[in-house]
N, C-alpha and C positions, 0 to 999 in steps of 0.2 A: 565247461568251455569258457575260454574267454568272451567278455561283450565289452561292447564300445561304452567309457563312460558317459552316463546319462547328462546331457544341459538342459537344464531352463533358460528361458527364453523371461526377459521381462523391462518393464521401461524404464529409464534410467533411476538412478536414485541416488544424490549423494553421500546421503548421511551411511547407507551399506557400504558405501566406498572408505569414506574415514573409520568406519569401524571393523573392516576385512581385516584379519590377524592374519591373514596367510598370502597370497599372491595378486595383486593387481595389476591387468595386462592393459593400454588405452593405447587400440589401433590410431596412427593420426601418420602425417605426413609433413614435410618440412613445411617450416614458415604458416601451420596452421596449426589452430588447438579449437576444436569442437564445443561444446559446452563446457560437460563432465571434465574434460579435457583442464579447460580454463579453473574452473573449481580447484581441483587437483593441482594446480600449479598453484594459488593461492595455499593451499593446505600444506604445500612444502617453499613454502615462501618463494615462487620463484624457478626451483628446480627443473619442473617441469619445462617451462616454456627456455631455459638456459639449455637444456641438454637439448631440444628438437632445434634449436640455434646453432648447435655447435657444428663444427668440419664434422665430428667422428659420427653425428646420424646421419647428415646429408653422404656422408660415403657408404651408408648402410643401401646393400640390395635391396627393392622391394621383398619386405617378406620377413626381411632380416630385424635383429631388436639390438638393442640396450639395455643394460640394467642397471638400476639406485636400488642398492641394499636397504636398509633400514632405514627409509626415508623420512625427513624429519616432518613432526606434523601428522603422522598416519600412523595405524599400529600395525599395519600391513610388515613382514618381514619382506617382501623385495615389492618395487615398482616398475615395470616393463615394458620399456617404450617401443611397440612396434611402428616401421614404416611402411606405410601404404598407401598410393595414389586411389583415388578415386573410381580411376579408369585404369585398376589392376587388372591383369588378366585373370583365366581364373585359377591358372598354376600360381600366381603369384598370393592371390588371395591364399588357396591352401596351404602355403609355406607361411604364414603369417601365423595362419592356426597352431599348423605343425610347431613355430619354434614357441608357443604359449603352452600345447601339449607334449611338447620334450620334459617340462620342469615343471607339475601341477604339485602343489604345495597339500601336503594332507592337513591343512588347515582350513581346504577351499580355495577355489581361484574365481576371480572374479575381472571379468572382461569386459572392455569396456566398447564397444563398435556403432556406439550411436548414429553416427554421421556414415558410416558407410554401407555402399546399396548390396552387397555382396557377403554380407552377414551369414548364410547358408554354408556357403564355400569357406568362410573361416572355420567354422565349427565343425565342418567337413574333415578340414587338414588337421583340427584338435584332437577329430575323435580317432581317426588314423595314426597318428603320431605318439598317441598318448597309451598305445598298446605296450603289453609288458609279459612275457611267456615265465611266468614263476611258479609252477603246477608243482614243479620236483625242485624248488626250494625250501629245505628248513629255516626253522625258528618264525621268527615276529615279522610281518611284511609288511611294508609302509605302503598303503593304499593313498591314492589322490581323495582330498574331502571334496564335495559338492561345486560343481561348476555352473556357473552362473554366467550369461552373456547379456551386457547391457542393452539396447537394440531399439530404434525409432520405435516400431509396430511387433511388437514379439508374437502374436499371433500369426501373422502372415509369415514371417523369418520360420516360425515353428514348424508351420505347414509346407513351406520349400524345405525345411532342413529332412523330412521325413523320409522320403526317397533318399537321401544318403545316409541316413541312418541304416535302413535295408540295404544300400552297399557296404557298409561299414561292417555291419554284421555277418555279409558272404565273406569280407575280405579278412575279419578275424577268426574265421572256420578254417576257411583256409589256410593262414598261419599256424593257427593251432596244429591241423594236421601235420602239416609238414616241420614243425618244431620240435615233435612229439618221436620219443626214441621208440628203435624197431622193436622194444620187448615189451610197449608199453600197444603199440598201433599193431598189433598183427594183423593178419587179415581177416580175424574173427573182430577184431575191437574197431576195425575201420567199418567194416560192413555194418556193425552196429548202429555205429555213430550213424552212418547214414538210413538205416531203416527209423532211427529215429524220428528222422525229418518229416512221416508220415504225420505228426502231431501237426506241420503247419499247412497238411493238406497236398503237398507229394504221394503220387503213387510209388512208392519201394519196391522192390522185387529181388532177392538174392538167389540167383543161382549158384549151386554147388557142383561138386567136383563132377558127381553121377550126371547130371545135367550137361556139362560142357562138353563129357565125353559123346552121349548120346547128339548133339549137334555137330560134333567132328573138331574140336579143338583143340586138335593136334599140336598146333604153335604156341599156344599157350598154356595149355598143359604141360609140356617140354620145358617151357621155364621154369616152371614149381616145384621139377620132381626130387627136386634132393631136400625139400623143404618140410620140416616137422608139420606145419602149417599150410592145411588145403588151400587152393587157389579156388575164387571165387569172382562173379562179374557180379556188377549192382546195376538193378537196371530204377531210373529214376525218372516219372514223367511228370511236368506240369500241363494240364491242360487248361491252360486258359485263354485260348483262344475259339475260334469258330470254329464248333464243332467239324469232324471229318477232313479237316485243314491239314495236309501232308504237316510234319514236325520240322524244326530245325534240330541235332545233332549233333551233342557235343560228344568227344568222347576221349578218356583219360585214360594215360599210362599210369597207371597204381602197385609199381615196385618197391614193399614197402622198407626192404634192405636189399640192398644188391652189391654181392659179393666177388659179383663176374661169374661167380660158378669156377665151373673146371678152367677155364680160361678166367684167373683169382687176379682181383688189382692188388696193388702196390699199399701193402701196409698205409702209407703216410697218406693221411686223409680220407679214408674209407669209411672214418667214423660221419662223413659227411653228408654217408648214402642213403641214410636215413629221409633224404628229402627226394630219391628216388620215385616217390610215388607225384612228387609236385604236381604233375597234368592230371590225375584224379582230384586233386586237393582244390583246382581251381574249378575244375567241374564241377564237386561239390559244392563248392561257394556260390557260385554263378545258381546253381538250381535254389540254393536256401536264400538269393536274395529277391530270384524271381518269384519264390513264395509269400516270401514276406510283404512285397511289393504287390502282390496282385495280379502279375505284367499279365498282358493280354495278348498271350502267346501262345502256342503247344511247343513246347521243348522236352526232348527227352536228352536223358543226362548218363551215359553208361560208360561205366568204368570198370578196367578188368586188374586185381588184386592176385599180386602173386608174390611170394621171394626169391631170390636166386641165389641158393646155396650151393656150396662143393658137399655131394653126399655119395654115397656108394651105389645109391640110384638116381645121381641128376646127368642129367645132360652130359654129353660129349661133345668136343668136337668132331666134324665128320658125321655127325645123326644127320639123318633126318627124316623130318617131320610132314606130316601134312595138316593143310591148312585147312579151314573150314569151307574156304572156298573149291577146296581141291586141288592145288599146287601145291608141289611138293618143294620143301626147304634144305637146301644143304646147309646144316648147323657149321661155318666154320669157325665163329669166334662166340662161345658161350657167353659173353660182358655185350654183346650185341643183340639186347635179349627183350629191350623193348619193342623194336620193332615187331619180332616175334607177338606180344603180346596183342598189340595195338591191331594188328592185319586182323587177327578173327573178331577181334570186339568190333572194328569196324565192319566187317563182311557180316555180322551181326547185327547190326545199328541197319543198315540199307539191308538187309535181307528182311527183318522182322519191319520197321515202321514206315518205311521207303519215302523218306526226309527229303524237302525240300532244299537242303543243303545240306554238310557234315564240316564242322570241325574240330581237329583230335589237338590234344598239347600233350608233350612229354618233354620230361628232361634227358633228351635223347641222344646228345654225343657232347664231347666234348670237343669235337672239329668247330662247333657254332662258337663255343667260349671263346676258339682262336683267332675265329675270323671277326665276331662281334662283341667281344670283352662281355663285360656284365651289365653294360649302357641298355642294347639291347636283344629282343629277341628275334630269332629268324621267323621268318614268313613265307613257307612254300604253298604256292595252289596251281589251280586248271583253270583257275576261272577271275579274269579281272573283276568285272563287277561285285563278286564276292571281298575279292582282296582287297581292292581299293576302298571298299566300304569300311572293312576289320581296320585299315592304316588310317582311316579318317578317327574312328571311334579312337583311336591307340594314341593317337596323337592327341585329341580332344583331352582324355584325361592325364595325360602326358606320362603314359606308359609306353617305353621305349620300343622301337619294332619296326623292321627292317625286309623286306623281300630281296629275296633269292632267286637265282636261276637255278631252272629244271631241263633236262633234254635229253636225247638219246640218247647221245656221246655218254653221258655217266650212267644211263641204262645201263650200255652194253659192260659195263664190268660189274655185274651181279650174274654174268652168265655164269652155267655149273658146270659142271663134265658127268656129274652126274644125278643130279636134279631139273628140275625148272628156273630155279635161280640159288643164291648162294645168299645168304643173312649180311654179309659187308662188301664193299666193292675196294679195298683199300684202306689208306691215309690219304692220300688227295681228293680232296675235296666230301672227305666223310659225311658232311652235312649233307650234301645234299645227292647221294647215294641212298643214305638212307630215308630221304624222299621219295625217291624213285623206287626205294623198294616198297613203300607207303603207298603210292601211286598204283601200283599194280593191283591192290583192292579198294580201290575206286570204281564204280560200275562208271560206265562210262555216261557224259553228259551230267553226272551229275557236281554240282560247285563245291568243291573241296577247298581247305586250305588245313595245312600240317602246321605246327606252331611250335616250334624247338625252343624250350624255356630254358634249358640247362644252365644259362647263366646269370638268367633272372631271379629265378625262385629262392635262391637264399644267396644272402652276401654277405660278405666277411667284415664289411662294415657298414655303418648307422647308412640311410638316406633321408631324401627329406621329408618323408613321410612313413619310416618305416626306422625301428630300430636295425642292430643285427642281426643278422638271420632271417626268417622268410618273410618273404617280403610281399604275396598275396596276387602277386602279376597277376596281371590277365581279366582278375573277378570286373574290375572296374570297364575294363574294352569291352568285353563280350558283352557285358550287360548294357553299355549305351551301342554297342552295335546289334542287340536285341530289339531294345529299346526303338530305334532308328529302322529296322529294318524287316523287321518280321513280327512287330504287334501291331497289333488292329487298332486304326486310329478310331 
């Protein structure tokens, strides 16, 4: 699996500076130069403090750089002037990282952040940014050499940067998964991945086919059955909080190709559905970073793994199923299939550890794309307090995210004619239909919120913290809304 490349931390030095062969980064801000800074400007007669003078940095965003190629005076191949006020936020801090770890030089890079108080959060947006999915690339692969961060106190920088190292590491599991093609991630090779986890002190648990049938999971079973490939839930707990402390509850849709089934999508981009499982893939992260982390919490983390094939025994439309709960489902559109999934691993989740709260993520329609592009995700719940908490944390690491309305009126068109309810209610207003039908196994009183990622989880182009492709949503929110709200101070 991918991991975040490792920094040191240490106090400045200039003679490392004049003698780096590979990249030099020196965070500063108009109309000032820092120490190292001033050095550096001396060693290229000048250049320095001429380019942090010019129109073209003062119009650079916070965050944003410049660059002098082979600057004179240094053996450095490039010099990189990033801009940063002082009193950066801390988005702006991490994009300062990010455009340092867009371009790490496999000669070594060497950063320069002496003078600024927010050193953690750069190194944050380096170790994020500087991710690269090349498992299934041949020949010679150009690795970044050793990165180095110059720094007042590297000790204490080290010790704040540690807790985002442990998110850095949920949010590159994450990626990984969802980057990872269907013949490579089956539901045997995800399940794995995650029983792994037990090495950092996760309880694991893989239930099998025989298993889900004896609990009644009829919805979810129904998804898988045209699939060479058994369907399996993962059940994942940290306990590290006070003992007998009801759980919080997260819980992923893990589709890990979705084909639509007998209701088959449209050739043109289906090779995309490989990131179908994305809401397992951030549960996973989220559980590996609270491992890593220590958090002093009880979380359990269950996700339910399945494929949706067209076979000679999948699904129909017009089936139906029953649920774990005992509601019976009129299959009408087999591509409506996480839902499916999600109702028994939920009914699941509150039947077996009876969670002080529950929230599921899937990439679950494409009506969310329409309504909220790929900025951000939708956010349905029952429960303000719950929500408002998730939109603080979302917002805090400036992962985009949006609440939605929920109500009757879109209830009633999941009625059936001849079920309990029907799998889609529609094209208007698909998102949140499929809420509503989400809603329905929610025991009641308890704080719910649904998280429809489908637009977030992979993108067709770079962000500021994330190349192309998946882009690790969520691992960061949940974990400072963990963080924030359900561990033991």
């Amino acid at each position: 699996m991918s991991h975040p490349v490792p920094i040191q931390f240490r106090e400045s030095d200039a003679e490392a500076l004049a003698l780096c062969a590979g990249r030099v980064a020196v965070v500063v801000d108009v109309g000032t130069l820092p120490p190292l800074a001033r050095r550096l400007d001396k060693l290229t007669r000048g250049a320095v403090a001429r380019a942090v003078a010019s129109d073209s940095f003062a119009r650079l965003k916070p965050g944003e750089g410049m660059e002098l190629a082979f600057p004179a005076g240094m053996q450095a191949e490039a010099l990189h002037l990033i801009r940063l006020p002082r009193k950066a936020t801390v988005a702006e801090a991490r994009k300062a990282g990010a455009t340092v770890g867009r371009a790490l030089s496999p000669k070594g890079t060497l950063v320069v952040a002496e003078a600024h108080p927010q050193a953690a959060d750069i190194a944050f947006g380096l170790a994020l940014r500087a991710y690269d999915f090349t498992t299934h690339k041949t020949g010679e692969k150009t690795l970044p050499g050793p990165v180095t961060m110059m720094v007042a106190k590297p000790e204490a920088v080290a010790a704040e940067a540690r807790a985002g190292a442990a998110v850095a590491e949920g949010v590159f599991f994450t990626r990984d998964l969802v980057n990872e093609p269907a013949n490579v991630l089956t539901t045997f090779d995800f399940a794995a991945r995650l029983a792994a986890m037990h090495e950092l002190g996760l309880e694991v648990e893989i239930l099998e086919e025989d298993d889900l049938l004896k609990l009644g999971m009829g919805a979810l079973l129904g998804v898988g059955m045209g699939s060479e490939t058994p369907s399996k839930v993962v059940v994942m707990q940290w306990n590290g909080g006070k003992k007998g402390d009801a759980p919080f509850a997260l819980v992923g849709k893990g589709v890990v190709f979705d084909t639509g089934g007998i209701s088959i999508k449209p050739a043109a981009g289906m090779e995309e559905m490989t990131m179908d499982m994305g809401g397992a893939g951030v549960v996973a992260g989220v559980m590996r970073t609270l491992a890593m982390r220590q958090a002093r919490a009880n979380v359990v983390g269950i996700v339910g793994l399945v494929e949706n094939m067209p076979d000679g025994r999948a699904q129909r439309p017009g089936d139906v199923v029953t649920s774990m709960k005992g509601d019976t489902i009129e299959v009408i559109n087999t591509d409506a299939e996480g839902r499916l999934v999600l109702a028994d691993v939920m009914w699941y989740a509150q039947d077996r550890f009876k969670p002080c709260a529950m929230i599921n993520l899937a990439t679950l329609t494409g009506a969310i794309i329409v309504a909220l592009g790929h900025e951000n995700a939708g956010v349905f719940s029952n429960d303000d307090a719950l929500c408002d908490a998730f939109l603080r944390a979302a917002k805090a690491e400036g992962e985009g995210a949006w609440r939605m309305p929920m109500g009757e009126a879109y209830d009633a068109k999941l009625k059936s004619r001849i079920a309990d309810m029907m799998n889609v209610g529609g094209r208007e207003g698909g998102a949140i239909t499929a809420a509503q039908f989400l809603a329905r196994f929610v025991k009641p009183d308890l704080p719910w919120c649904h998280l429809d990622i489908a637009g977030t989880a992979l993108l067709k182009a770079e962000s500021t913290l994330a190349p192309k492709g998946a882009t690790g949503w969520g691992v960061m929110a949940l974990n400072r809304l963990i963080r924030d709200r359900f561990e033991a101070k």
